[in-house]
C-alpha positions in Angstrom: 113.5 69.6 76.9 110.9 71.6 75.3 110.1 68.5 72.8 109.3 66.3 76.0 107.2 69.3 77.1 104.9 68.9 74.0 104.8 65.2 74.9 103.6 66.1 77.6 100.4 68.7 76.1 100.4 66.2 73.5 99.3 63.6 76.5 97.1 66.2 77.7 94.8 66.9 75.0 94.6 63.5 74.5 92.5 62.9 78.1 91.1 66.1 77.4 88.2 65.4 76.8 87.3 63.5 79.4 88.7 66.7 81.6 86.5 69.3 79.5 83.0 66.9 80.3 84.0 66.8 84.3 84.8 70.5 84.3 81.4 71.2 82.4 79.8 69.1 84.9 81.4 71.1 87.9 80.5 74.1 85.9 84.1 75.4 85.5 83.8 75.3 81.6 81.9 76.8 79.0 79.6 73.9 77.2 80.1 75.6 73.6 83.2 78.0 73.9 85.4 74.9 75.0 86.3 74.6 72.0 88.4 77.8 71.9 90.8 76.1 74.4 92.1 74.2 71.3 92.5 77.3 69.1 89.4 77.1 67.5 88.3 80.9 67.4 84.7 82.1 68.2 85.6 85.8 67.2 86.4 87.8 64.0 89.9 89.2 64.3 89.7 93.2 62.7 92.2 95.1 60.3 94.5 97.3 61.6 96.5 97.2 65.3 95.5 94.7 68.2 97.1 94.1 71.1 97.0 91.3 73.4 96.3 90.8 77.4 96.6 87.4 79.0 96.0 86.8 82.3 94.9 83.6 84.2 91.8 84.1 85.9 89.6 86.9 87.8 91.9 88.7 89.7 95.1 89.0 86.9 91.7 90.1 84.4 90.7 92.5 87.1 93.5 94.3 87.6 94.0 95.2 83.9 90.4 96.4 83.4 91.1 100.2 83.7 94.3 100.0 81.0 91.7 98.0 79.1 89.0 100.9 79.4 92.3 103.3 78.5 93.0 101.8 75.2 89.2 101.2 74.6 89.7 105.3 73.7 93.2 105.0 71.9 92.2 105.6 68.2 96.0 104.0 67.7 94.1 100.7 69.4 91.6 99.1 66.8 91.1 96.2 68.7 91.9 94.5 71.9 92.3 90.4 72.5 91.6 89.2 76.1 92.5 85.8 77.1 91.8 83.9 79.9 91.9 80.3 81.0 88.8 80.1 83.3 84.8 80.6 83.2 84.3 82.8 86.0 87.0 85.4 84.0 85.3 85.2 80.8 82.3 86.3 83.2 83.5 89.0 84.4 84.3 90.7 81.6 80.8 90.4 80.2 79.6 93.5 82.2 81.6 95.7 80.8 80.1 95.4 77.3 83.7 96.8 75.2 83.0 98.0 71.5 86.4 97.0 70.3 87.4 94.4 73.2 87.0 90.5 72.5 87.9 87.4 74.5 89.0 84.1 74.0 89.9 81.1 76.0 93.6 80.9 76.3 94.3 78.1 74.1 95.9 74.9 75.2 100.0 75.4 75.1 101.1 73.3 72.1 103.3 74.5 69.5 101.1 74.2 66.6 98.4 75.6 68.4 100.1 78.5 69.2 101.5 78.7 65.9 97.7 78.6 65.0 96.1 80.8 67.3 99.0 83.9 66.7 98.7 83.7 62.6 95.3 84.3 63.0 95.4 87.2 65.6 98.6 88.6 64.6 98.9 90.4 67.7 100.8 94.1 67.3 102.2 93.5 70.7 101.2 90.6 73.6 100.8 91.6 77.5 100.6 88.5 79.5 99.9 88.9 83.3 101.8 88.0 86.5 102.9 83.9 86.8 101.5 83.4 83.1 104.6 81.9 81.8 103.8 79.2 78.8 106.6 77.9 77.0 104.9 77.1 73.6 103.3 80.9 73.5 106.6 82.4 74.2 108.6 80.4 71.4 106.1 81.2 68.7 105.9 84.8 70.1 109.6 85.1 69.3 109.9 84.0 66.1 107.0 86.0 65.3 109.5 88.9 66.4 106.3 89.9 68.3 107.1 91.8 71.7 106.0 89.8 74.5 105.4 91.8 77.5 105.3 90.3 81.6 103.4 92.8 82.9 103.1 92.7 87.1 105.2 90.3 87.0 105.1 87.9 89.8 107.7 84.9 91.1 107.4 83.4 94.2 110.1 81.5 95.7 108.6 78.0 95.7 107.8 78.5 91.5 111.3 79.9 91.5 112.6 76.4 92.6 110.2 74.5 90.4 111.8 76.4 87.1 115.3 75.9 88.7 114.9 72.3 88.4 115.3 72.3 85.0 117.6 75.3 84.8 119.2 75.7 81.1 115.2 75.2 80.2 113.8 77.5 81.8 116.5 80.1 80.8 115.4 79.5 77.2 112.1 80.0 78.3 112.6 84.0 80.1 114.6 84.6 77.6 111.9 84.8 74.8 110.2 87.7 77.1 111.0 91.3 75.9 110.4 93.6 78.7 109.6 92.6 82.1 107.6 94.5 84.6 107.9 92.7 88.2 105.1 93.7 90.7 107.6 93.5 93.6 111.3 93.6 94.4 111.0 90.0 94.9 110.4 89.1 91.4 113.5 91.0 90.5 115.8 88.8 91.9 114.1 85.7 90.1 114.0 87.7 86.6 117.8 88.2 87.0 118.4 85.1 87.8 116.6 83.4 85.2 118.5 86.1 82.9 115.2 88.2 81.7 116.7 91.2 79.8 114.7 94.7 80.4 113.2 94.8 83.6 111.6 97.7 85.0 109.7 98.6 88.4 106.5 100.0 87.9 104.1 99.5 90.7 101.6 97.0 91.5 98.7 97.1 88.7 96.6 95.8 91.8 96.8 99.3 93.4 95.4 100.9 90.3 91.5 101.6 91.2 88.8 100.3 88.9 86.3 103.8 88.7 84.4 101.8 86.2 81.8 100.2 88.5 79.1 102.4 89.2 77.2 101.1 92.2 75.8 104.4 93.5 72.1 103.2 93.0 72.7 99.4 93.8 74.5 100.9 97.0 71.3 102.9 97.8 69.4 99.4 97.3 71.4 97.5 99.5 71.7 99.9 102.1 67.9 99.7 102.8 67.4 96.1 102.5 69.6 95.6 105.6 69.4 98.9 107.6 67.6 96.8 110.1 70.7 94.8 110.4 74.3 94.4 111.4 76.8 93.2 108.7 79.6 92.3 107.9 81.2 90.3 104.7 83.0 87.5 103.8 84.5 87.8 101.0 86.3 85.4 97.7 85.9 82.7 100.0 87.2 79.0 99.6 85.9 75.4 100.9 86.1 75.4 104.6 85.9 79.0 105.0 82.1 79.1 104.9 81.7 77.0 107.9 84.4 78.8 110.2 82.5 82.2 109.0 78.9 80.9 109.8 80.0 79.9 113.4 81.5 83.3 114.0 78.1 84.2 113.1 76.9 81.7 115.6 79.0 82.8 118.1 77.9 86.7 117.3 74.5 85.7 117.2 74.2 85.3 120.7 74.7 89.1 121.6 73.2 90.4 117.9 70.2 89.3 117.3 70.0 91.7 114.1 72.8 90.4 112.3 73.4 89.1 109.1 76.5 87.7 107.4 77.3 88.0 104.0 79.1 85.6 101.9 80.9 85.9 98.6 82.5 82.9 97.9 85.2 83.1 95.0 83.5 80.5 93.0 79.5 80.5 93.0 79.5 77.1 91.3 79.9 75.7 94.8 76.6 77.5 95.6 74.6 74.5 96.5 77.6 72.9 98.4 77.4 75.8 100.9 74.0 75.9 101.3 73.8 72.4 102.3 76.7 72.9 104.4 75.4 75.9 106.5 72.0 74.6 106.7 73.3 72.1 108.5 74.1 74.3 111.5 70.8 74.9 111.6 71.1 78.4 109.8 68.7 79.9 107.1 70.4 80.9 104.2 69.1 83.5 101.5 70.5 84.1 97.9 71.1 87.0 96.4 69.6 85.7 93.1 66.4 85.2 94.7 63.1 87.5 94.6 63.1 87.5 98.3 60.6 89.8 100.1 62.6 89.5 103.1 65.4 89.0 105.5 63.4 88.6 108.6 64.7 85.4 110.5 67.8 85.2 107.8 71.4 84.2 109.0 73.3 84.6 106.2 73.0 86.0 102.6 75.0 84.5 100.0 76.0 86.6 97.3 75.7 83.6 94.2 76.7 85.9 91.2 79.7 87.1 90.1 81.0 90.9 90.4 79.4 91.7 93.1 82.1 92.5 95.9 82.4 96.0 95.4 79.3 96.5 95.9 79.1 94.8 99.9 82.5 96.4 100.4 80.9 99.9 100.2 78.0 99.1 103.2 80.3 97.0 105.2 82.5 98.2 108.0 84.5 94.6 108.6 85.7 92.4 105.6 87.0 89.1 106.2 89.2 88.0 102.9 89.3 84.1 101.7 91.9 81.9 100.4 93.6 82.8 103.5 92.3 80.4 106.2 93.3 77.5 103.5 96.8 77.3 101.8 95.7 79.4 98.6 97.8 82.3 99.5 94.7 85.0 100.2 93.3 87.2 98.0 93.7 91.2 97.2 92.4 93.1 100.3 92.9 96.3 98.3 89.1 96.8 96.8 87.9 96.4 100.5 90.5 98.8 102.2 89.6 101.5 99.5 86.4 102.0 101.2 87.4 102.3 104.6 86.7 98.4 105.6 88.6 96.8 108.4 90.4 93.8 106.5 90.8 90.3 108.3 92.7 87.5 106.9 94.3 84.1 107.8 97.5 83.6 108.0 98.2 82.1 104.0 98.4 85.5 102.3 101.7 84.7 100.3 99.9 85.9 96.8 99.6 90.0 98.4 102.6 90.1 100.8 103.6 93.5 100.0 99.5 94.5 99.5 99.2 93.1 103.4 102.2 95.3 104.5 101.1 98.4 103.1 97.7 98.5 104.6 99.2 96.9 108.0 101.1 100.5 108.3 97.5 102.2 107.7 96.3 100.0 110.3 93.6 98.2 108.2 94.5 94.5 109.2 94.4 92.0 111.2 95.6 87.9 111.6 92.9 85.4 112.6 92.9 82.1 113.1 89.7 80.6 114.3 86.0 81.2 114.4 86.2 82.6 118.0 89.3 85.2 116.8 87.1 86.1 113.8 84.0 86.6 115.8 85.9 89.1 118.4 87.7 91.0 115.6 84.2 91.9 113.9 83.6 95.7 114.2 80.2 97.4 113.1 81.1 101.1 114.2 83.8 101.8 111.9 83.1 105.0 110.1 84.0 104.0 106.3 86.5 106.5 105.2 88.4 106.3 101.6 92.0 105.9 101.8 93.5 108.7 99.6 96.9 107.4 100.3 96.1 103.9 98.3 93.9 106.3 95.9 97.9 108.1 94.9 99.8 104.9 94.9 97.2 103.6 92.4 97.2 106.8 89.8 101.0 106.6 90.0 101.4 102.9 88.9 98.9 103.7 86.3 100.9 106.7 85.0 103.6 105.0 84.8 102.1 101.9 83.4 100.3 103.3 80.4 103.4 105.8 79.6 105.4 102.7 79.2 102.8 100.4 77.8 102.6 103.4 75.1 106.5 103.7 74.0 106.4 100.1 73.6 103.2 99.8 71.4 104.4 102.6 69.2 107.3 101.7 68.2 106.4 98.1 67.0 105.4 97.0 64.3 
């Protein structure tokens, strides 16, 4: 099976360049660093011990930023490899500016580019993130005898039944990973079943809070540019969402004449797409990107950059979270709820069940469905107020994150 899977990638690379131009043109890919995608590195690899995160996109590179920022002061660290398959991750993590961190495009998953890309990096120990499981990596990593880690582990019961269809493979595939570390008691069951060795409940890394972005002053700015105003956010939206959030705004607009929504949708390439979509409710848009001098006679600000959301979620008293009105599962509420917000979502939140059940005990959620249910479930009087109890769950995952993290890194090789 695994020599038909690199028929498969084989195929792949073959088209991909004609994939690489349209995803340049959609401006999902980088126009230069493409080229990492087929193990071509852009970055010096140091002497001494590296270890190696992997995670798909913004949220799986989000929630590892404060063990990043941990072993960023771990003298036993002398360098760090990120990975990441998508443009708005790479991003991300430019902000940060890490003296000893560098990242790559996850490279395509063929075994000689694998074989490639890991005798270059030599990688002390590798950390790959939730659903990342790639066949190729993981047979390389194993003859390497190089400890490969599933941190937050994540299974969901419909990729559960895509790996059962081909059983016996996909049990030579789990088997390659060392130590697993599932996110939810879910996940266990799958690991087991797929006979992963070494699995150990730590938490949710998504609980973990990131005190590494300072917005004290930006907060200051914001909260006078709309002090005239009611708000409240939409936030990591996806196509379709937009719309239903500007005619709750519509329907608000006829008893708040001083309101403003804010958008953040989860990719900003589709900037222009909204706008024209919007304006054609006969709504004025402003960007946060532009100079503007102001917000009189605005309907809704849309926040075009990226790493912005904690930011809104610290003035705003409602936060409605994307990918949740469309079948993409929702997104992590968690950043919002930390600062008091009340949290609505769709229905589709299979990515953060256990996230969603948590905070519906606190009382920070609800379901909508509609424009109308949206616009009635808007509050602008909550009082924003921390939530200590998420604040503990978070420092515990993290405890027991990095302690384990650390046994493993010390005693390879």
């Amino acid at each position: 099976m695994f020599f038909f899977y690199q028929i498969i990638i084989l195929f792949i690379i073959f088209i991909s360049p004609l994939i690489i131009i349209f995803r340049i043109f959609k401006n999902k890919e980088h126009k230069s660093r493409f080229l990492e995608k087929f193990g071509i590195n852009s970055q010096y690899r140091k002497k001494g011990k590296l270890i190696w995160f992997h995670g798909s996109s913004v949220g799986e590179i989000m929630s590892i930023i404060p063990l990043i920022h941990y072993y960023e002061n771990n003298k036993l660290i002398d360098q760090i490899l990120i990975t990441s398959s998508t443009l708005s991750s790479s991003n991300i993590l430019k902000k940060y500016k890490f003296k000893k961190t560098v990242h790559q495009f996850f490279p395509i998953d063929f075994y000689l580019i694998s074989k490639k890309f890991l005798k270059y990096w030599k990688p002390t120990i590798a950390i790959f993130i939730e659903s990342e499981i790639w066949p190729s990596f993981f047979k390389v990593l194993n003859d390497k005898k190089i400890p490969l880690i599933l941190l937050n582990a994540r299974i969901t019961n419909k990729s559960f039944n895509r790996w059962l269809v081909f059983e016996n493979y996909a049990k030579s595939v789990f088997k390659n990973i060392s130590f697993s570390y599932p996110q939810n008691i879910e996940t266990i069951k799958y690991l087991k079943k797929l006979n992963v060795k070494n699995i150990n409940l730590l938490g949710n890394l998504k609980f973990i809070e990131n005190p590494y972005d300072k917005t004290n002053n930006f907060k200051k700015k914001l909260s006078k540019i709309f002090s005239k105003y009611k708000i409240w956010v939409a936030a990591s939206t996806h196509p379709d969402e937009e719309i239903i959030c500007a005619k709750a705004h519509i329907i608000l607009k006829r008893k708040i004449k001083n309101l403003i929504t804010i958008i953040i949708p989860r990719h900003i390439n589709r900037t222009n797409e909204i706008i024209s979509k919007i304006r054609s409710l006969n709504l004025k848009v402003t960007c946060h990107s532009t100079n503007f001098k102001s917000l009189n006679n605005s309907d809704i600000y849309l926040v075009d950059s990226y790493g912005e959301s904690r930011k809104f979620y610290e003035i705003a008293k409602t936060v409605f979270l994307g990918g949740s009105l469309t079948n993409r599962g929702g997104q992590n509420p968690l950043e919002a709820a930390r600062f008091g917000a009340k949290i609505l979502h769709g229905k589709n939140i299979n990515n953060f069940v256990d996230i969603y059940k948590f905070l519906q005990k606190l009382n920070f959620t609800k379901s909508i469905n509609s424009s109308e249910s949206l616009a009635s479930s808007i509050n602008f009087n909550l009082s924003n107020r921390k939530n200590f109890k998420i604040r503990q769950l978070g420092n515990k995952v993290f405890r027991k994150t990095t302690t384990e993290l650390n046994s493993l890194i010390k005693n390879a090789n």
